[in-house]
PDB file of N, CA, C and O in Angstrom, chain B, residues numbered from 101:
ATOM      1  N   UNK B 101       0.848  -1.187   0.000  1.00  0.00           N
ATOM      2  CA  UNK B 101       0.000   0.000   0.000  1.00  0.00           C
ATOM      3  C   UNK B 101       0.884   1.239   0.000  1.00  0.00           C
ATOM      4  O   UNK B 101       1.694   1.422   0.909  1.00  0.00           O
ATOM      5  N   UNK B 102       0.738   2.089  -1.010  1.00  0.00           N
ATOM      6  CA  UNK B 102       1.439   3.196  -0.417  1.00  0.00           C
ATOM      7  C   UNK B 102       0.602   4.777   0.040  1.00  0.00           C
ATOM      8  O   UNK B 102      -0.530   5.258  -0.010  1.00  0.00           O
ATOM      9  N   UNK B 103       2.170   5.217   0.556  1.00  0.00           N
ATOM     10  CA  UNK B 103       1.658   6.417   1.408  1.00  0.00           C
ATOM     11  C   UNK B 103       1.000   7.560   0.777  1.00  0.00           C
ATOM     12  O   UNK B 103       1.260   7.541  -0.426  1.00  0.00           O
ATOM     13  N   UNK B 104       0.315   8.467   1.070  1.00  0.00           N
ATOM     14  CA  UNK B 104      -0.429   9.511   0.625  1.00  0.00           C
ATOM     15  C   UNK B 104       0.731  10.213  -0.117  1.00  0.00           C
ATOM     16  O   UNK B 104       1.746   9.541  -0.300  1.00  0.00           O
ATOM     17  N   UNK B 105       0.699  11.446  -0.552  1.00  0.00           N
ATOM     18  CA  UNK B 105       1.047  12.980  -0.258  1.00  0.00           C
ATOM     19  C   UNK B 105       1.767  13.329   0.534  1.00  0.00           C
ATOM     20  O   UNK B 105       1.327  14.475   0.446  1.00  0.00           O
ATOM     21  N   UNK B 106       2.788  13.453   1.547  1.00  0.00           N
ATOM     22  CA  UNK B 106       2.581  14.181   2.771  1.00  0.00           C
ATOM     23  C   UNK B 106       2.915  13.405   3.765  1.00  0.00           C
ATOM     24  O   UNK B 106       3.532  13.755   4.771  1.00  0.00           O
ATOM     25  N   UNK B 107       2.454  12.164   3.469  1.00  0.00           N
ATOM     26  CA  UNK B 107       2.168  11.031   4.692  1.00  0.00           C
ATOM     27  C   UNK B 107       3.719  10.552   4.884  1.00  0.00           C
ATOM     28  O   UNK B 107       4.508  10.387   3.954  1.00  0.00           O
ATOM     29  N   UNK B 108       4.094  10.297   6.717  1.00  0.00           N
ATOM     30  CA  UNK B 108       5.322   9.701   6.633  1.00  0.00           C
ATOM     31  C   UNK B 108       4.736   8.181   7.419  1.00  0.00           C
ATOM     32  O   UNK B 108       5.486   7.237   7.664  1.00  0.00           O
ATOM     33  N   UNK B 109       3.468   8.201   7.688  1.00  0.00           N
ATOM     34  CA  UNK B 109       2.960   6.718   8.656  1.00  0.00           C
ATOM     35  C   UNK B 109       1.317   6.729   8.371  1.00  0.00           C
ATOM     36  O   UNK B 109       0.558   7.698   8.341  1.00  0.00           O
ATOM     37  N   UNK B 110       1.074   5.527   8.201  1.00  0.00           N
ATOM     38  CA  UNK B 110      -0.600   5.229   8.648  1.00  0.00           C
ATOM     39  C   UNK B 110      -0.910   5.317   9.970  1.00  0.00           C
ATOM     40  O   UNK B 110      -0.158   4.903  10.852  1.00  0.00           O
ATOM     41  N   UNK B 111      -2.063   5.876  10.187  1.00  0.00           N
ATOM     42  CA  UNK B 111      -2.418   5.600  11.443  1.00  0.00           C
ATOM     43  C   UNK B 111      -3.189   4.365  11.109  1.00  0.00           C
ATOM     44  O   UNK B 111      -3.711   3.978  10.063  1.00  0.00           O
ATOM     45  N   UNK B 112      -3.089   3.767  12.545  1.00  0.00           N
ATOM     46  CA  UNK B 112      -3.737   2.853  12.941  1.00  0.00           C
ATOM     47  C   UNK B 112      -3.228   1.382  12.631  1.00  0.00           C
ATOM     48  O   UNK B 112      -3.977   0.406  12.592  1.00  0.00           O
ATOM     49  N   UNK B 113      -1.785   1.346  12.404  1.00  0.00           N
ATOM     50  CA  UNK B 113      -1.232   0.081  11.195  1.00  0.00           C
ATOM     51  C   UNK B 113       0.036  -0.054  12.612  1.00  0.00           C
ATOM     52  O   UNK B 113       1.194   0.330  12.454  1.00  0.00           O
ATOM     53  N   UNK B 114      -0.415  -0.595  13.791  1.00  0.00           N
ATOM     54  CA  UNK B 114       0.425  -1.157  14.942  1.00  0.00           C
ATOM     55  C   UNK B 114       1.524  -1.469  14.762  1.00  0.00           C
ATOM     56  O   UNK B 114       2.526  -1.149  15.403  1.00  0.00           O
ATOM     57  N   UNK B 115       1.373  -2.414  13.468  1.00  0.00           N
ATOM     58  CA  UNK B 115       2.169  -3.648  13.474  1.00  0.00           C
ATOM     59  C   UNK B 115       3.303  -2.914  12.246  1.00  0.00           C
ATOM     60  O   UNK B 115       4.156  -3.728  11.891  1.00  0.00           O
ATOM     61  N   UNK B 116       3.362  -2.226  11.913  1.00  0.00           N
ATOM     62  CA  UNK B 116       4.318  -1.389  10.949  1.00  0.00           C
ATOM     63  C   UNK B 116       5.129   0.121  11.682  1.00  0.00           C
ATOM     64  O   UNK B 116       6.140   0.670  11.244  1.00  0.00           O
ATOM     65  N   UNK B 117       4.594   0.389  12.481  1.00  0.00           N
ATOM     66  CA  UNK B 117       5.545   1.411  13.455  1.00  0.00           C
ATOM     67  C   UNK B 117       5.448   1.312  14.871  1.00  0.00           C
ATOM     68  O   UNK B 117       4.747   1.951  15.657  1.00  0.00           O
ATOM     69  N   UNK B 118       6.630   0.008  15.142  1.00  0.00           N
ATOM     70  CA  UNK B 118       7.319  -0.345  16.592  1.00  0.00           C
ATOM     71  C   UNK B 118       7.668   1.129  17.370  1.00  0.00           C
ATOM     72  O   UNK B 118       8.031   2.087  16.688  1.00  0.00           O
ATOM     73  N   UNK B 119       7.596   1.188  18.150  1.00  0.00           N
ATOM     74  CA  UNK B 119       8.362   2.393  19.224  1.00  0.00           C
ATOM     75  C   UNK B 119       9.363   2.550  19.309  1.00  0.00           C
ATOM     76  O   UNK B 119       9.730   3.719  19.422  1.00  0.00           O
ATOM     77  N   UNK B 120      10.128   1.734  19.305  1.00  0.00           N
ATOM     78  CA  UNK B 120      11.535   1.837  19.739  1.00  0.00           C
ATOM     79  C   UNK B 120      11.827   2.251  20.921  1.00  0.00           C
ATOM     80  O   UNK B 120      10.938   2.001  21.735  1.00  0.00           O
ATOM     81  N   UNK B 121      12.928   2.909  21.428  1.00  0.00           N
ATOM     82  CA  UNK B 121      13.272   3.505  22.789  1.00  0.00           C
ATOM     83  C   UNK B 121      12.997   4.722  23.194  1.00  0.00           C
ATOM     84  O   UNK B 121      13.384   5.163  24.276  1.00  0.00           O
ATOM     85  N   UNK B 122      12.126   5.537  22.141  1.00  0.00           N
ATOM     86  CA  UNK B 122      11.857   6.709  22.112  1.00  0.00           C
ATOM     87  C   UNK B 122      10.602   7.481  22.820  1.00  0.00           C
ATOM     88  O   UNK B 122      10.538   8.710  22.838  1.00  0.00           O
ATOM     89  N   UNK B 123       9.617   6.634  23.400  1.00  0.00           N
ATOM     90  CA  UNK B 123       8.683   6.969  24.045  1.00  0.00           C
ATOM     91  C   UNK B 123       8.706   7.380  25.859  1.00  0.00           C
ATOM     92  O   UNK B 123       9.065   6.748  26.852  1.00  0.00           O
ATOM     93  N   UNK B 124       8.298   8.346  25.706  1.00  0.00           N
ATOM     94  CA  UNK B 124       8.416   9.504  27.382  1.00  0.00           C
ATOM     95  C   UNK B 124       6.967   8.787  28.451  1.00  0.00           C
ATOM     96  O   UNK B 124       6.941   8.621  29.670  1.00  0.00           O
ATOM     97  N   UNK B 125       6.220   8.580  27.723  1.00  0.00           N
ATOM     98  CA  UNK B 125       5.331   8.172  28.450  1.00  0.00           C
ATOM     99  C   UNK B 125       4.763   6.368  28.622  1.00  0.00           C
ATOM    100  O   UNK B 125       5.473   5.445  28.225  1.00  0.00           O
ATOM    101  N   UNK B 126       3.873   6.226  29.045  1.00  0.00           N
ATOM    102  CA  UNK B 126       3.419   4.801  28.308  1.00  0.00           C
ATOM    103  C   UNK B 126       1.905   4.444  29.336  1.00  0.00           C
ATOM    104  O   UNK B 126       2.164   4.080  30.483  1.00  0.00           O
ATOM    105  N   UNK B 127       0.565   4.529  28.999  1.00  0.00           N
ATOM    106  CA  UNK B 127      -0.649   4.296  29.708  1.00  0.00           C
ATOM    107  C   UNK B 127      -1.022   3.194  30.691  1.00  0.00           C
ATOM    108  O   UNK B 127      -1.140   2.017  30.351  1.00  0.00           O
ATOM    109  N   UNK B 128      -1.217   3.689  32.043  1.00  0.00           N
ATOM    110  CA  UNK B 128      -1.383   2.601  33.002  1.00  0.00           C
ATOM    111  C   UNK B 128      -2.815   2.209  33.420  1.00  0.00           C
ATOM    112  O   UNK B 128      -3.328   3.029  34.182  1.00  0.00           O
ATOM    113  N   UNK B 129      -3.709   0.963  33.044  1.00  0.00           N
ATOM    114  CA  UNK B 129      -4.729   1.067  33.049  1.00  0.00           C
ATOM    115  C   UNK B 129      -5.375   0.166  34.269  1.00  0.00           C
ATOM    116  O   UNK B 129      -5.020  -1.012  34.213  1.00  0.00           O
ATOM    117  N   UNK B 130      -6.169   0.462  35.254  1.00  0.00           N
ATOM    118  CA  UNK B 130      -6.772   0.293  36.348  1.00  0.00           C
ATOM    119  C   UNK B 130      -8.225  -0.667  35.941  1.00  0.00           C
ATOM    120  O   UNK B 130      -9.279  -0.236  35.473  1.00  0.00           O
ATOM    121  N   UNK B 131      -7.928  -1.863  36.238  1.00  0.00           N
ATOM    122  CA  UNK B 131      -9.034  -2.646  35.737  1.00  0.00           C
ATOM    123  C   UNK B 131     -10.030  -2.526  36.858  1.00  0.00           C
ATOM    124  O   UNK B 131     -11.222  -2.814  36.748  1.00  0.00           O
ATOM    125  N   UNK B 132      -9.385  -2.031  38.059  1.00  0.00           N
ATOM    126  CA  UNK B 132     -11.326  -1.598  39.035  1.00  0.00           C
ATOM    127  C   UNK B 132     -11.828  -0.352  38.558  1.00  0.00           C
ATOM    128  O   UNK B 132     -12.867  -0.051  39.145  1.00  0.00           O
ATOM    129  N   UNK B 133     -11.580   0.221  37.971  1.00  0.00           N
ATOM    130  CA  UNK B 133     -11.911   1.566  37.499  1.00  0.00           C
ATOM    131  C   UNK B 133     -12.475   1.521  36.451  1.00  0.00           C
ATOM    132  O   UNK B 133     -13.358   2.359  36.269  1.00  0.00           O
ATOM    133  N   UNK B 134     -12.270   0.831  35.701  1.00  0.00           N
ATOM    134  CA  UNK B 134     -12.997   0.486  33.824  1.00  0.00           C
ATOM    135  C   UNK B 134     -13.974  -0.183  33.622  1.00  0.00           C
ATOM    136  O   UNK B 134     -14.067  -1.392  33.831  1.00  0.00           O
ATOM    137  N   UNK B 135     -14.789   0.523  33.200  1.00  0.00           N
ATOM    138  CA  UNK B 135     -16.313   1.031  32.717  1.00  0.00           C
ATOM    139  C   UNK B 135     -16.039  -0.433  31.544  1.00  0.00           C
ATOM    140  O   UNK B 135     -17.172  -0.900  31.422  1.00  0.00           O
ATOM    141  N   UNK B 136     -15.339  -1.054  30.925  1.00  0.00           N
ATOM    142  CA  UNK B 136     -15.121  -2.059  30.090  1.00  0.00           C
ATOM    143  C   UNK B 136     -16.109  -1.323  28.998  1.00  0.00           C
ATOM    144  O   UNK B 136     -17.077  -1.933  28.544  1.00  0.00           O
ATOM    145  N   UNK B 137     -15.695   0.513  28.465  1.00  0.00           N
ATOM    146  CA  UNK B 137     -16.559   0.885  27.416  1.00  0.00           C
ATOM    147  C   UNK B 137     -16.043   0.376  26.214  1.00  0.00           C
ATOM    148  O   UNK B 137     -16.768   0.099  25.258  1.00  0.00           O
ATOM    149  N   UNK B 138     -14.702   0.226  26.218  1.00  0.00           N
ATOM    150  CA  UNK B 138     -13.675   0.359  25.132  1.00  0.00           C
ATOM    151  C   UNK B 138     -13.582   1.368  24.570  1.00  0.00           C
ATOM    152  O   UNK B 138     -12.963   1.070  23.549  1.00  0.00           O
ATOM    153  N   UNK B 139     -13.846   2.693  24.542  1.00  0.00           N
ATOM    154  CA  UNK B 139     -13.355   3.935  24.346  1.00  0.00           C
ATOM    155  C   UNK B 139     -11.928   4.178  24.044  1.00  0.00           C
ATOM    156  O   UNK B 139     -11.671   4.854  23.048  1.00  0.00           O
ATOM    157  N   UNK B 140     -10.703   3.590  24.975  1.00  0.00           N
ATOM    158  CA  UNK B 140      -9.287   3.317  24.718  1.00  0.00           C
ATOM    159  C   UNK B 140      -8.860   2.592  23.314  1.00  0.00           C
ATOM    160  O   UNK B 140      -7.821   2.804  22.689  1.00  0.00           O
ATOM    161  N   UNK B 141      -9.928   1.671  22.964  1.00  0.00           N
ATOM    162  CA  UNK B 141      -9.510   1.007  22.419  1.00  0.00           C
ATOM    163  C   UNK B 141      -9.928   1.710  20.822  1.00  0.00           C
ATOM    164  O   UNK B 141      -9.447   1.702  19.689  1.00  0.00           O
ATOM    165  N   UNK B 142     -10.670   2.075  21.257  1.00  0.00           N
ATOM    166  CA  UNK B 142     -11.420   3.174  19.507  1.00  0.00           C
ATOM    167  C   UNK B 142     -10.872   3.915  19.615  1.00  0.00           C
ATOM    168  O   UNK B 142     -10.483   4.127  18.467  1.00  0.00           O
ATOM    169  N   UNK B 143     -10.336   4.813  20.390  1.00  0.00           N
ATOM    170  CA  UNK B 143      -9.662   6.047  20.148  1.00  0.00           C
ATOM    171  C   UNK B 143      -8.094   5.967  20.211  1.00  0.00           C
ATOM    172  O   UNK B 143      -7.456   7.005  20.386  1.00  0.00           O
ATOM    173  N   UNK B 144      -7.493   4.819  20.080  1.00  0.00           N
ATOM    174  CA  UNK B 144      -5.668   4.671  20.024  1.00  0.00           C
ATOM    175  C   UNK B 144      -5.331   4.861  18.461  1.00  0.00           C
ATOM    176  O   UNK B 144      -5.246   3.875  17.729  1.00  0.00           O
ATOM    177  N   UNK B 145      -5.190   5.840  18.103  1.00  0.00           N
ATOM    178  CA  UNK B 145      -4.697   5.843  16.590  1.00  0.00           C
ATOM    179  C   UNK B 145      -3.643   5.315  16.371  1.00  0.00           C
ATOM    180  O   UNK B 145      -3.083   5.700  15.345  1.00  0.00           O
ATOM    181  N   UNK B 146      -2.797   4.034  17.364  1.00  0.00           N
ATOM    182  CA  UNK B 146      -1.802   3.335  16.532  1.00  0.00           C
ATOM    183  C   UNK B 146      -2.520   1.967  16.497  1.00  0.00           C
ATOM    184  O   UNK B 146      -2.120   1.108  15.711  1.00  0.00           O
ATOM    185  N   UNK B 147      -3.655   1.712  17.387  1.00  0.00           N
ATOM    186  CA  UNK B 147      -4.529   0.560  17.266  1.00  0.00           C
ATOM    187  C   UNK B 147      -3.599  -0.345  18.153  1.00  0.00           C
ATOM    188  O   UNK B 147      -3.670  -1.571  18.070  1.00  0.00           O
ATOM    189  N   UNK B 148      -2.894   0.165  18.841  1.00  0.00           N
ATOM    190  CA  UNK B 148      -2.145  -1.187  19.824  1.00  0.00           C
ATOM    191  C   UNK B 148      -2.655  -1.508  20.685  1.00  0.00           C
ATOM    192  O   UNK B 148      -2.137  -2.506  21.187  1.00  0.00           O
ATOM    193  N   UNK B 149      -3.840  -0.996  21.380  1.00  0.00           N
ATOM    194  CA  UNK B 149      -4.997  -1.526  22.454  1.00  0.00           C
ATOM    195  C   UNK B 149      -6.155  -2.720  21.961  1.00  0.00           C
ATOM    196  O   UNK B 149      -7.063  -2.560  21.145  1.00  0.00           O
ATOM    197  N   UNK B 150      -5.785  -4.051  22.792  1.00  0.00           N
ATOM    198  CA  UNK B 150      -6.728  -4.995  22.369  1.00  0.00           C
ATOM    199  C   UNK B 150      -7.515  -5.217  23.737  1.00  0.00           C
ATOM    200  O   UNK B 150      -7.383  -4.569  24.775  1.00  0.00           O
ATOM    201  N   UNK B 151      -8.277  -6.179  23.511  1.00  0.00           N
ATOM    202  CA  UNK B 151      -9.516  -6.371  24.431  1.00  0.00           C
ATOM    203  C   UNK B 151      -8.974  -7.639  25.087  1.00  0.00           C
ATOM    204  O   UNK B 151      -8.282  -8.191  24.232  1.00  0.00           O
ATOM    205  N   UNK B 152      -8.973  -8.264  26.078  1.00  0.00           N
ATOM    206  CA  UNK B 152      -8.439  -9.383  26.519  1.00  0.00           C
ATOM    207  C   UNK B 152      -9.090  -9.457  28.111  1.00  0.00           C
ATOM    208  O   UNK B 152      -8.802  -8.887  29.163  1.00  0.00           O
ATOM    209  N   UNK B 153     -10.406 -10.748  27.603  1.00  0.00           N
ATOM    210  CA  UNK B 153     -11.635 -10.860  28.828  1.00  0.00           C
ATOM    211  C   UNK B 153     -11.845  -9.354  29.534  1.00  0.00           C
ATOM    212  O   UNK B 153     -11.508  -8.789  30.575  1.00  0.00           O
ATOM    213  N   UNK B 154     -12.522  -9.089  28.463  1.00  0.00           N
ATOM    214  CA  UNK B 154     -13.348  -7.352  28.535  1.00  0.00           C
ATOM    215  C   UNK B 154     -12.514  -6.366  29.039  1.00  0.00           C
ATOM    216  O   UNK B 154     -13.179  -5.331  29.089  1.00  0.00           O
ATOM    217  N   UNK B 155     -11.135  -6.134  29.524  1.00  0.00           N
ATOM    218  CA  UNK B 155     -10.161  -5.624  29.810  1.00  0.00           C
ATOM    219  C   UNK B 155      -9.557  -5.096  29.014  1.00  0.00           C
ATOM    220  O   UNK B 155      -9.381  -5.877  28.079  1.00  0.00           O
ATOM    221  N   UNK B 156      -8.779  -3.458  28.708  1.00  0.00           N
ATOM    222  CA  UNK B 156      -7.664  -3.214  27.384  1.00  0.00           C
ATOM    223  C   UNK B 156      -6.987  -3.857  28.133  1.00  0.00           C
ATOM    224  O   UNK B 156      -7.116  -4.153  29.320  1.00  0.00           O
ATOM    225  N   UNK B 157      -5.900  -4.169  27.046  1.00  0.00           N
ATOM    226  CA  UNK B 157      -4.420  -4.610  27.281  1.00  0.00           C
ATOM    227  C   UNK B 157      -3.779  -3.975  26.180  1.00  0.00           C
ATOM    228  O   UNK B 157      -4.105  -4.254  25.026  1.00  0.00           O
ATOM    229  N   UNK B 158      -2.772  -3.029  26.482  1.00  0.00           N
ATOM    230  CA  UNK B 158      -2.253  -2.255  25.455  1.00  0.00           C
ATOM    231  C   UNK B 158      -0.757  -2.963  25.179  1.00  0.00           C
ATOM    232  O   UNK B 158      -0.123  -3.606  26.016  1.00  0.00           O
ATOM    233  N   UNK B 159      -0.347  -2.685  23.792  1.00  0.00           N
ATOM    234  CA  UNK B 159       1.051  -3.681  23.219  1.00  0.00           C
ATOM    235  C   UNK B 159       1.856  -2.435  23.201  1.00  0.00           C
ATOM    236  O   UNK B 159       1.732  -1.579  22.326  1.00  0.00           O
ATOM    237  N   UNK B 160       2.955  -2.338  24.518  1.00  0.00           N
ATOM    238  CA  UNK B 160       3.800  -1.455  24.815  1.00  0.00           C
ATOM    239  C   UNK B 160       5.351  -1.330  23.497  1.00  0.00           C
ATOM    240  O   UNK B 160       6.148  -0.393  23.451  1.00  0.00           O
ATOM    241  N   UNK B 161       5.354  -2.497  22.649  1.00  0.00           N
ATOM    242  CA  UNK B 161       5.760  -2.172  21.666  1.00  0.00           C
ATOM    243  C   UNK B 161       5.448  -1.569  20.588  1.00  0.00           C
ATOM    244  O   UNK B 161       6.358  -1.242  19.826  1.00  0.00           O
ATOM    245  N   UNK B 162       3.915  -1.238  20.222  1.00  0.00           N
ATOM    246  CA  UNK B 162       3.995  -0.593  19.790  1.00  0.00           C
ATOM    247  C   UNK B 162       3.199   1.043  20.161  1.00  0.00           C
ATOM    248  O   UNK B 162       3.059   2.052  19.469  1.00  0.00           O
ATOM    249  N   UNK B 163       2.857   0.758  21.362  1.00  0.00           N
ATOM    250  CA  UNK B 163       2.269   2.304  21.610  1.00  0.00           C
ATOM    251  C   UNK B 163       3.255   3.403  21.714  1.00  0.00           C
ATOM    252  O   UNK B 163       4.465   3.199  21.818  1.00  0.00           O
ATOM    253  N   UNK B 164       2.665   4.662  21.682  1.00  0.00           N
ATOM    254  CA  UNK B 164       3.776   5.720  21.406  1.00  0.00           C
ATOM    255  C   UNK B 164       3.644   6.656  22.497  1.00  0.00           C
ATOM    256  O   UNK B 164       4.174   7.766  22.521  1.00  0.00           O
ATOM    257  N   UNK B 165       2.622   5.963  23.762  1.00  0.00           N
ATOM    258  CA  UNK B 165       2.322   7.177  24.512  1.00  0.00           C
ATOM    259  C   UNK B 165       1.953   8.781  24.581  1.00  0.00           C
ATOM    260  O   UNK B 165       2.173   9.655  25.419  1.00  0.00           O
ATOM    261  N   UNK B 166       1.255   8.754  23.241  1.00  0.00           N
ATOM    262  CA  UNK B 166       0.438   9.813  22.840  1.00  0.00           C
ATOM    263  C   UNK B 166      -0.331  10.682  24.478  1.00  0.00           C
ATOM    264  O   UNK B 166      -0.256  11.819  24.944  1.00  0.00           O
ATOM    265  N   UNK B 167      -1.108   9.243  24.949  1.00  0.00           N
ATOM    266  CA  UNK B 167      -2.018  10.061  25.960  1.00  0.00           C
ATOM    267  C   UNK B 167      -3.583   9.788  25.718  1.00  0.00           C
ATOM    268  O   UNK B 167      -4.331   9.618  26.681  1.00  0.00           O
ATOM    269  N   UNK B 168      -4.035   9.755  24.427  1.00  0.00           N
ATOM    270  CA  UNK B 168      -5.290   9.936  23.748  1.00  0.00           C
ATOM    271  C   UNK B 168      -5.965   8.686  24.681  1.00  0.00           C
ATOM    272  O   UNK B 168      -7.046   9.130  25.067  1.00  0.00           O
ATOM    273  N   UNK B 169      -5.829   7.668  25.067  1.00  0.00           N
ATOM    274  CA  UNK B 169      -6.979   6.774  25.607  1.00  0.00           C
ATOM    275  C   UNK B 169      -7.230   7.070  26.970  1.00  0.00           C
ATOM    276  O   UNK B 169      -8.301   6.670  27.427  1.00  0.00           O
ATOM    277  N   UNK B 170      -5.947   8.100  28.195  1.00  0.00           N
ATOM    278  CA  UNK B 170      -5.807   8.437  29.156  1.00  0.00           C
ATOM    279  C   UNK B 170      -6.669  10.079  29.217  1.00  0.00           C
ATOM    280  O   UNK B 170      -6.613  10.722  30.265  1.00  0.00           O
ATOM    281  N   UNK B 171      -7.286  10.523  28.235  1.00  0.00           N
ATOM    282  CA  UNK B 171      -7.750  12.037  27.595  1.00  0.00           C
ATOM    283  C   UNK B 171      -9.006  11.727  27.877  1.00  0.00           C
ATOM    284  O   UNK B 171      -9.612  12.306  28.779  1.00  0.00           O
ATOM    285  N   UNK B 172      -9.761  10.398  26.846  1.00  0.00           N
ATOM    286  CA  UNK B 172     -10.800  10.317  26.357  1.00  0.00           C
ATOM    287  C   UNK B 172     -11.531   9.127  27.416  1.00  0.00           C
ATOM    288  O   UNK B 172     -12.759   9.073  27.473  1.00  0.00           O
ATOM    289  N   UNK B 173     -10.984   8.531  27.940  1.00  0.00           N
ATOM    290  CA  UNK B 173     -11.601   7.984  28.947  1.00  0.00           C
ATOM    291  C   UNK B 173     -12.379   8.088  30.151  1.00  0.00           C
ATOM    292  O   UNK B 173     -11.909   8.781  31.054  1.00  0.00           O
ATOM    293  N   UNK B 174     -13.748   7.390  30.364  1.00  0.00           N
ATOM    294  CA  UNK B 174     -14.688   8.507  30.713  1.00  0.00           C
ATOM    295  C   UNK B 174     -14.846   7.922  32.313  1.00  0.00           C
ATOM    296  O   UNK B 174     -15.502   8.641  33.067  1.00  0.00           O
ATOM    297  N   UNK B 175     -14.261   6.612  32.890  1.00  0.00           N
ATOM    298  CA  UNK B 175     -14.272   6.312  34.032  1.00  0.00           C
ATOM    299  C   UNK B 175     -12.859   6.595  34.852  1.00  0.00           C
ATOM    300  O   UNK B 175     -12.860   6.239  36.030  1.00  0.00           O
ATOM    301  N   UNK B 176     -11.761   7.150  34.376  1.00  0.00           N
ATOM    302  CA  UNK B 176     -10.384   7.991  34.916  1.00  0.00           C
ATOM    303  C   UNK B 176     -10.118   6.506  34.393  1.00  0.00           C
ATOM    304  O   UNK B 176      -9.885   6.805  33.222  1.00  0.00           O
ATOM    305  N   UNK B 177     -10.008   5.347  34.426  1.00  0.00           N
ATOM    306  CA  UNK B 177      -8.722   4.093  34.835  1.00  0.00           C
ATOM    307  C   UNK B 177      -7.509   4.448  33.660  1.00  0.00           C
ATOM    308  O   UNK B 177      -6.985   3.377  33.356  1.00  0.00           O
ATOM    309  N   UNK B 178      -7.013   5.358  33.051  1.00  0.00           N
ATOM    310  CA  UNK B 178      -6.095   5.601  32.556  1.00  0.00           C
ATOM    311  C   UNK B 178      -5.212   6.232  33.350  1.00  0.00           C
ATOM    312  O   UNK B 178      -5.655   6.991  34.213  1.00  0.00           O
ATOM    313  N   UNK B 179      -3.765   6.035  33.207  1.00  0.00           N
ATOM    314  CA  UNK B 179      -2.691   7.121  33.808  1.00  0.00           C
ATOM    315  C   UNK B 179      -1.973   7.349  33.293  1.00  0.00           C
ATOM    316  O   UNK B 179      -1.047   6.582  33.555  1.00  0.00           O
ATOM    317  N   UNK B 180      -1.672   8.163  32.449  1.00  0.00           N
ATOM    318  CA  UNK B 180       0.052   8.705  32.035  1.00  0.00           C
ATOM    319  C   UNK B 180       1.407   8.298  33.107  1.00  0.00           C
ATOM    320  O   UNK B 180       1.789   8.890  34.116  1.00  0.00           O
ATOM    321  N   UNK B 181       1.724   7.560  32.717  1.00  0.00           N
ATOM    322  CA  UNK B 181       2.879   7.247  33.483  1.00  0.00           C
ATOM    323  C   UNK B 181       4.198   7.284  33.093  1.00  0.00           C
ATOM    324  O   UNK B 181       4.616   6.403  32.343  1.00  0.00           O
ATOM    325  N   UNK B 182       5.285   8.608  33.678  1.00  0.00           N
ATOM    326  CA  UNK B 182       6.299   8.344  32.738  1.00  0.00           C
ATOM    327  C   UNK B 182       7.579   7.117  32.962  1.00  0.00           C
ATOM    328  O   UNK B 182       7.951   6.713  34.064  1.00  0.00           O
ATOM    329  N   UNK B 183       8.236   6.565  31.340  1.00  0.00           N
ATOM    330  CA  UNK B 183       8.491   5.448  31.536  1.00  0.00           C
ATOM    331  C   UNK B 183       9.935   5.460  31.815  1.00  0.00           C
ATOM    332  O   UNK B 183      10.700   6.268  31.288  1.00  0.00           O
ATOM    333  N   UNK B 184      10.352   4.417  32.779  1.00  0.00           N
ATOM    334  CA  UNK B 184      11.641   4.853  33.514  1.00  0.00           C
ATOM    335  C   UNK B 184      12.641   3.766  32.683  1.00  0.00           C
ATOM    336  O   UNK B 184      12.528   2.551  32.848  1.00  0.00           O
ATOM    337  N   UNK B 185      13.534   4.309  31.861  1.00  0.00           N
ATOM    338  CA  UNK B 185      14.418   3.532  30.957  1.00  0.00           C
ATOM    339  C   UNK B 185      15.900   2.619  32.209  1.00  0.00           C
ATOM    340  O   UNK B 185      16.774   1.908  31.713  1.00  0.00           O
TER     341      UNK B 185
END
């Protein structure tokens, strides 16, 4: 597939832009706290949040610690947590 115009990445294509060592943050999610809306999981534009027995479970290889599922989440169980190398 190729890229747009402009474009240097797809969103939403996990499995084609790994993180590497470069990420400041990384989302800590509180399973007594979660509403099990999946909201996290629709709103991760790298799509690395899966569902696992009604729970996210996010794939820390490839998330980028944006923030966006810790933003949009409507019961708090998100946390920005920064990640200690």
């Amino acid at each position: 597939m190729a890229l747009g115009v402009g474009c240097t990445a797809r969103p939403g294509r996990a499995k084609d832009n790994k993180t590497g060592s470069w990420r400041v943050f990384k989302p800590k999610f509180d399973s007594e706290k979660c509403s099990k809306c999946g909201m996290c999981i629709t709103i991760c534009p790298e799509g690395c949040i899966r569902e696992e027995d009604e729970l996210p479970v996010p794939d820390y290889d490839y998330c980028k610690g944006c923030g966006l599922c810790a933003e949009e989440c409507p019961s708090g169980a998100v946390e920005m947590q920064k990640e200690e190398k």
